[in-house]
C-alpha positions as CSV (number, residue, x, y, z in Angstrom):
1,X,0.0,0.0,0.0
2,X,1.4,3.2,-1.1
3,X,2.2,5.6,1.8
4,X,3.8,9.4,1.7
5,X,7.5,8.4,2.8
6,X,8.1,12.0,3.7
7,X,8.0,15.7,3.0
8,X,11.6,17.5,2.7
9,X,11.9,21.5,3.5
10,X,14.9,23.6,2.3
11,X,16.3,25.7,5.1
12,X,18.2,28.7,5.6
13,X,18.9,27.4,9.3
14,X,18.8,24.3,9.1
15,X,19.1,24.1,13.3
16,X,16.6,26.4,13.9
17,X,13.8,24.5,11.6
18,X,14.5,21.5,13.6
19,X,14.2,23.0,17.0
20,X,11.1,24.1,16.2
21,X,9.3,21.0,15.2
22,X,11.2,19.1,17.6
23,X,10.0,22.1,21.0
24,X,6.6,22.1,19.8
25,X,5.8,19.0,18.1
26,X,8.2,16.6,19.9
27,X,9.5,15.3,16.8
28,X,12.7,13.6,17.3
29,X,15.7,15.2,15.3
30,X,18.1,12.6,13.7
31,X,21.5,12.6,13.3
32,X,23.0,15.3,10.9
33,X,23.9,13.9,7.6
34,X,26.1,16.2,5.6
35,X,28.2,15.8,2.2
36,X,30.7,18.7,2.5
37,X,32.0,18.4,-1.4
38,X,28.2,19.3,-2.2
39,X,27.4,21.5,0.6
40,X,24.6,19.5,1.6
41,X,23.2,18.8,5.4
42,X,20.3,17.6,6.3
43,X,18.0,15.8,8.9
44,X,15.5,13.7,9.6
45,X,12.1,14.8,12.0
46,X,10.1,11.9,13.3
47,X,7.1,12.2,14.6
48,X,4.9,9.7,17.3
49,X,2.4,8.3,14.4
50,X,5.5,7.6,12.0
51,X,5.4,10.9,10.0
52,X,8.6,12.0,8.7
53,X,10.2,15.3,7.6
54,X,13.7,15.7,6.3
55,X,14.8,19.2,6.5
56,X,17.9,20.4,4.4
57,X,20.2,23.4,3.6
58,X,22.9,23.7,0.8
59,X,25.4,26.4,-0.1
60,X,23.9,25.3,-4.0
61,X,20.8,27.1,-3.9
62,X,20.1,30.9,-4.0
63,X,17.1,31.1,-1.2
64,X,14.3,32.0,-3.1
65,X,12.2,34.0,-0.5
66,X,8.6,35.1,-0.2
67,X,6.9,37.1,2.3
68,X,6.9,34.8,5.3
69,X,2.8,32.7,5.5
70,X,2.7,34.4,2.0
71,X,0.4,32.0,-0.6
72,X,2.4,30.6,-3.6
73,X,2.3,27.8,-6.0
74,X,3.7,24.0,-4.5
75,X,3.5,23.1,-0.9
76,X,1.6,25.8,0.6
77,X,1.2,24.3,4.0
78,X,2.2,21.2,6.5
79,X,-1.0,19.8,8.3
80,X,-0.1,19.1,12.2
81,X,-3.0,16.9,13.7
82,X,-2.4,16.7,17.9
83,X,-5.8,15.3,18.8
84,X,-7.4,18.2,20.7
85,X,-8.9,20.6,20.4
86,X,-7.3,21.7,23.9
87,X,-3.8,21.0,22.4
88,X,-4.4,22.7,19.4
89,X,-5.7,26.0,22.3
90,X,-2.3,25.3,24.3
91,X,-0.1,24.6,21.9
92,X,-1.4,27.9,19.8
93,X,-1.1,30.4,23.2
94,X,2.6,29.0,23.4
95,X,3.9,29.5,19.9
96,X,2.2,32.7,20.4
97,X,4.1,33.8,24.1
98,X,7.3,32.9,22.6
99,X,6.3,35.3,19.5
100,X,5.7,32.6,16.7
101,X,3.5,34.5,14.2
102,X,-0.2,33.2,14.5
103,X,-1.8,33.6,11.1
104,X,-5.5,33.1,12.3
105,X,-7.3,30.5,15.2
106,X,-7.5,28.6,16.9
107,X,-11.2,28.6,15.2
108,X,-13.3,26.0,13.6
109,X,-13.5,26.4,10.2
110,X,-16.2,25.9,7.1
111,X,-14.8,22.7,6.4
112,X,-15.1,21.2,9.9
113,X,-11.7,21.3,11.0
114,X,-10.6,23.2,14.3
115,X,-7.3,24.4,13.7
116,X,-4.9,27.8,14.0
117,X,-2.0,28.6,11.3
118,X,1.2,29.7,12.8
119,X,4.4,30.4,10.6
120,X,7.6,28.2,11.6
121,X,11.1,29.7,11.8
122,X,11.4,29.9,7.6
123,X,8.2,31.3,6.7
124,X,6.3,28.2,6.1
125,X,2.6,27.9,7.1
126,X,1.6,25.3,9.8
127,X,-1.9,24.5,10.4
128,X,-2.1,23.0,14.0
129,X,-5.6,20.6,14.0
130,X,-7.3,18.9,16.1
């Protein structure tokens, strides 16, 4: 049965990406794989449910930057589902305490979904569901 493997992000800090998944997620951060001659790191995030996210930076790539939370063409956002809507309340009024950008929520929304959008340390948009 097919399954998504996992969904890689291109960082500008690579560290910084990872702390923040791994703080407010508690994904576990594997070891740093890097092949200097390319100027290539990266490094796994593992979640609870077997979710995966590799995050990578290289010294190949001009960052192409956007407003941060700004809409665009491709990935637009990473789904976080942490089973409450409590958690999704908590977790939401820490990000926000610590001054993580909340983009709108923790509401419900037309769809059905309770959920808030926060921005992580590159920009990208997080929804944080129930």
């Amino acid at each position: 049965m097919p399954r998504i493997e996992h969904v890689a992000l291109w960082a500008i800090n690579l560290e910084s990406l990872c702390q923040f998944y791994a703080s407010t997620f508690g994904a576990t951060v594997g070891p740093l794989y890097e092949n200097k001659s390319k100027g290539f790191a990266s490094r796994f995030l593992s979640f609870a449910e077997g979710a995966r996210i590799e995050v990578m930076s290289t010294r190949q790539l001009c960052p192409v930057t956007h407003e941060p939370g700004a809409q665009r063409m491709g990935l637009t956002h990473l789904a976080i589902s942490i089973g409450s809507e409590a958690e999704v309340d908590r977790i939401t009024s820490q990000l926000r305490e610590r001054g993580t950008p909340v983009l709108d929520g923790p509401r419900r929304t037309g769809d059905g979904y309770y959920e808030s959008v926060v921005l992580d340390p590159e920009g990208n948009r997080v929804e944080i569901t129930a």
